[in-house]
Backbone as JSON Lines, residues from 0, in Angstrom:
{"i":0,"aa":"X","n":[4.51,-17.07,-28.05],"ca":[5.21,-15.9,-28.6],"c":[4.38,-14.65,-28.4]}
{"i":1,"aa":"X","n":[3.05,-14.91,-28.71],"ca":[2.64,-13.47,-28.1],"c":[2.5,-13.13,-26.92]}
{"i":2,"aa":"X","n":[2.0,-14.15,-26.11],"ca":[2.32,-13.74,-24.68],"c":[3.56,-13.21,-24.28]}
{"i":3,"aa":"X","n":[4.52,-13.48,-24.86],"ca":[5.65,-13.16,-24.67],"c":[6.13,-11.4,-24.89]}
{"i":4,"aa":"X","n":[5.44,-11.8,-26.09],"ca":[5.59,-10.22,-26.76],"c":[4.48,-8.99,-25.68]}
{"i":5,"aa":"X","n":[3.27,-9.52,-25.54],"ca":[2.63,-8.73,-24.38],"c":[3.26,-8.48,-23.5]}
{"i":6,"aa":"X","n":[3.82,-9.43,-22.45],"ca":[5.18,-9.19,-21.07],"c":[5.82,-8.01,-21.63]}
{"i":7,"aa":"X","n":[6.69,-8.24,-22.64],"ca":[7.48,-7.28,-23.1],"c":[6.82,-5.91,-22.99]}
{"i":8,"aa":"X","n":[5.83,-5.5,-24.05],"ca":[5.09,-4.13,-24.01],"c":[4.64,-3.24,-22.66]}
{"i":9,"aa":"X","n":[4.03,-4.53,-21.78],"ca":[4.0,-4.37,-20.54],"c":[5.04,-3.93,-19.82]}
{"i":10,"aa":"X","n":[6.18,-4.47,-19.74],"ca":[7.3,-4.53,-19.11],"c":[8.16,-2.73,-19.39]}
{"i":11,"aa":"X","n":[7.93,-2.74,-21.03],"ca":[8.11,-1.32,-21.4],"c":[6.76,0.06,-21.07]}
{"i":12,"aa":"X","n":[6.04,-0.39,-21.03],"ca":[4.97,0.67,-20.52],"c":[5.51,1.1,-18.63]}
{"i":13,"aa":"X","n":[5.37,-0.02,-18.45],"ca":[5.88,0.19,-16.71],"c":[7.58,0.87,-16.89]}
{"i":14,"aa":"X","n":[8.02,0.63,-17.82],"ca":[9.58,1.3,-16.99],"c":[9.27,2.85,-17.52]}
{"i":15,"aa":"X","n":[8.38,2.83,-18.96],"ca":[8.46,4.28,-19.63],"c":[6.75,5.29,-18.24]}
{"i":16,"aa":"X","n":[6.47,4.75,-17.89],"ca":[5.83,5.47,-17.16],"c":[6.77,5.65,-15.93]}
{"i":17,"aa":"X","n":[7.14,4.77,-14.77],"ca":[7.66,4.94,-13.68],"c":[9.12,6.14,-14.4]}
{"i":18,"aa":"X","n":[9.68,5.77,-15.41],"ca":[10.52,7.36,-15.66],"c":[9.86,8.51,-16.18]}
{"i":19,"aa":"X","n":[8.61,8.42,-16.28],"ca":[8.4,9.97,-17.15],"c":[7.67,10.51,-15.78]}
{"i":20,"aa":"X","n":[7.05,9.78,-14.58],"ca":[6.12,9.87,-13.57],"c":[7.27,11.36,-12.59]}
{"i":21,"aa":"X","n":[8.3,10.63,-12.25],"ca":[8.97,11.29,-11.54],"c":[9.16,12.79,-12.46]}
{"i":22,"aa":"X","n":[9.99,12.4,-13.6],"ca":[10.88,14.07,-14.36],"c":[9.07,14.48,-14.55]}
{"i":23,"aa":"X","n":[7.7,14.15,-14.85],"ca":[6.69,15.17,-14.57],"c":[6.49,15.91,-13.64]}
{"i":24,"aa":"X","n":[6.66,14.78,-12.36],"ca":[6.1,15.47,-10.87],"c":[7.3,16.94,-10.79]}
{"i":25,"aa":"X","n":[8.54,16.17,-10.92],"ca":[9.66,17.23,-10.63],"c":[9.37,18.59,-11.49]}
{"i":26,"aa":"X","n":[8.81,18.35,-12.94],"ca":[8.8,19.87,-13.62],"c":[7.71,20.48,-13.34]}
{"i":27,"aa":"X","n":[6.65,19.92,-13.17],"ca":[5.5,20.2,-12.29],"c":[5.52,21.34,-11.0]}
{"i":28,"aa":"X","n":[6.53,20.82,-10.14],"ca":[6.81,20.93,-8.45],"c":[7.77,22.02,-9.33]}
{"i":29,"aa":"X","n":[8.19,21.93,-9.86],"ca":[9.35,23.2,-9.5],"c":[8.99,24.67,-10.54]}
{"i":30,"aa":"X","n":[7.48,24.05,-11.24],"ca":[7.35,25.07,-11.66],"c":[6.14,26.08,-11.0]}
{"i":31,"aa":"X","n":[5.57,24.88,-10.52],"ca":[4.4,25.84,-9.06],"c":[5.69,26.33,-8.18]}
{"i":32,"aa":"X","n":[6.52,26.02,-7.65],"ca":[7.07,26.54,-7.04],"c":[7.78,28.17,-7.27]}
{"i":33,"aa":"X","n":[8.27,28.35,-8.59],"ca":[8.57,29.42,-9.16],"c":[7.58,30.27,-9.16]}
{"i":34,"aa":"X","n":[5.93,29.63,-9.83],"ca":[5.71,30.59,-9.67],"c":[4.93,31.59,-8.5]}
{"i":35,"aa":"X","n":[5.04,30.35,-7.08],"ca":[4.81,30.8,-5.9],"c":[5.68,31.9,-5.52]}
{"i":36,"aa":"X","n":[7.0,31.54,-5.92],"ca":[7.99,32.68,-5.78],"c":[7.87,33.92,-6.33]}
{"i":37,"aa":"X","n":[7.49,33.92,-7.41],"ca":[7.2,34.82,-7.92],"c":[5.87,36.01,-7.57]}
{"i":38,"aa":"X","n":[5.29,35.74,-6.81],"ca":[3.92,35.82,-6.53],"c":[4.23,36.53,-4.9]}
């Protein structure tokens, strides 16, 4: 059961990083970008 429960946490760390990885890079990228524009 705890191994079990570890998989799990694991399993949620990997999906909550691989989604926050991208919407960072993207607000990241589009906000150097603005303010390249700006510039």
């Amino acid at each position: 059961m705890k191994i079990r429960n570890i998989l799990l946490a694991a399993i949620a760390v990997i999906v909550l990083a691989g989604a926050a990885a991208p919407a960072n890079a993207a607000v990241h990228h589009h906000h150097r970008h603005h303010r390249h524009h700006r510039r």
